[in-house]
Structures are given as structure tokens and as C-alpha cells.
C-alpha positions as CSV (number, residue, x, y, z in Angstrom):
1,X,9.1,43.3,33.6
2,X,6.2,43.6,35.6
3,X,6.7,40.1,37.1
4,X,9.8,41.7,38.7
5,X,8.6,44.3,40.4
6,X,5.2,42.7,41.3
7,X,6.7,39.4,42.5
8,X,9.5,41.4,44.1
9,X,12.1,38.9,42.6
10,X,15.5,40.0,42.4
11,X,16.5,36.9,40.5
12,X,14.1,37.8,37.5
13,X,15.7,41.4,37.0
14,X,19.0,40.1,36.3
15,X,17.1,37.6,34.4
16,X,15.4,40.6,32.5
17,X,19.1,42.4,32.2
18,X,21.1,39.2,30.3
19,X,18.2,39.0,28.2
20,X,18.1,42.0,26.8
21,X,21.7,43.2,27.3
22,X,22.5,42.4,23.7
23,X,18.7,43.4,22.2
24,X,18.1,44.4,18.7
25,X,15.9,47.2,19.7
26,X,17.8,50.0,20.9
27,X,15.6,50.9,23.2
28,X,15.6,47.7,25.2
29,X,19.6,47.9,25.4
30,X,19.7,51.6,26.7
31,X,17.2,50.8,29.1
32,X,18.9,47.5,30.5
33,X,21.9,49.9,30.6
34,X,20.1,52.1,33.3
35,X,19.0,50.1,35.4
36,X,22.6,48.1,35.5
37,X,24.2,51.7,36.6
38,X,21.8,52.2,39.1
39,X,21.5,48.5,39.8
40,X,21.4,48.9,43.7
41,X,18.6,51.4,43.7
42,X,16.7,49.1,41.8
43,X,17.4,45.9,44.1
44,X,16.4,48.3,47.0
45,X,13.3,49.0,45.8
46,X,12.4,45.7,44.5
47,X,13.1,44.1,47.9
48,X,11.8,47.6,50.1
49,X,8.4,48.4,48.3
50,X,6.7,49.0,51.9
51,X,9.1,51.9,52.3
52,X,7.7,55.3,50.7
53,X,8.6,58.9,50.5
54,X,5.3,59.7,50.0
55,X,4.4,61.0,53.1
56,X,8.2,63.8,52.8
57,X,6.8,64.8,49.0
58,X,2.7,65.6,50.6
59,X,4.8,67.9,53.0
60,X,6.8,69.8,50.5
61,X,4.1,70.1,48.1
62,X,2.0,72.0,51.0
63,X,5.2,74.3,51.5
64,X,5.3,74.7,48.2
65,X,1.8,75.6,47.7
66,X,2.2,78.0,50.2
67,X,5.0,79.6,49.2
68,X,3.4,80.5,45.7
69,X,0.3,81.8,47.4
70,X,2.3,84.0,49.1
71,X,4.3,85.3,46.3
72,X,1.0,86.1,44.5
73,X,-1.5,88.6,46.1
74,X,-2.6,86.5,48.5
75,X,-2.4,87.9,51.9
76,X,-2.2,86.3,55.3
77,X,-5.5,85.5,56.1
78,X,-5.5,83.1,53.1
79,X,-1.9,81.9,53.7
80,X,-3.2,81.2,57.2
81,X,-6.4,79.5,56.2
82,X,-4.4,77.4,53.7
83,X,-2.1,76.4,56.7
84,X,-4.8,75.4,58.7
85,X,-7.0,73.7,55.9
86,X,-3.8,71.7,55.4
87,X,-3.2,70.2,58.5
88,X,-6.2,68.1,58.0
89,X,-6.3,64.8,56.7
90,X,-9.1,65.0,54.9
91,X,-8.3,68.1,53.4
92,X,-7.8,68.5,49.1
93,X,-6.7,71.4,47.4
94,X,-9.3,70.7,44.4
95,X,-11.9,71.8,46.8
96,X,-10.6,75.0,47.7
97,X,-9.1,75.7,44.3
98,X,-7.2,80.0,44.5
């Protein structure tokens, strides 16, 4: 399987899916069944793997972060230093572990 998605070969994952369509193992079948229902998700990713929502989730997380050091008794100089600390690139949360 990892031929697929490293060669990004479309041809090989339907290749992979009448293979093991009709598998002894159960857990080969109920996979191939997944990734026939969400077939075009899978094509799309295959054949887009320079396309990431990585850089949306980083964003969220940092709201999210904030948020729960608000709701806690953090009070706005923190939330403000957090905001700030976050804006750089270079910036981890490990190193400024609350």
C-alpha cells in the first residue's frame, strides 16, 4: 500500500482495492470498503499531496490554546504574551510550557 501513496499511482489503488475486495481477513475487506466510499478523497490526495491543511490546523491550535488559557486563571498579560510569542515562527509551546 505504501507504493500507492509514495509513487502517487492511482492505477495501483484500484489495483490494491480488486485484490483485496474479496480477502479472507476481515480486516483487509472492511478496509478496501472505506477507501471505495470515499474513493474520490483518496484519488485527490494521491494525486494533490503538495496541498496541506497544515498551515489552517497551526492556526486553530493557537486559538485554541488561547482560549483554554483564558478559561483557566490566566489573565491578560499572559493571554497577551502568548499572542505575541505566537506570532513568531520560531516560536514552540514546549518552551514556554503554563
Amino acid at each position: 500500500m505504501h507504493q500507492v501513496f509514495d509513487g502517487g499511482s492511482v492505477i495501483l489503488l484500484h489495483e490494491f482495492i480488486d485484490k483485496y475486495i474479496e480477502s479472507k481477513y476481515e480486516a483487509f475487506t472492511k478496509y478496501v470498503k472505506g477507501l471505495k466510499q470515499d474513493l474520490d478523497a483518496v484519488e485527490n490526495a494521491i494525486l494533490n499531496r503538495n496541498i496541506s491543511n497544515g498551515p489552517i490546523e497551526g492556526v486553530n491550535n493557537k486559538i485554541k490554546l488561547l482560549r483554554r488559557i483564558r478559561y483557566g486563571r490566566a489573565g491578560p498579560e499572559l493571554v497577551n504574551a502568548v499572542s505575541v510569542l505566537s506570532s513568531i515562527s520560531k516560536f514552540t509551546y514546549a518552551e514556554y510550557a503554563i
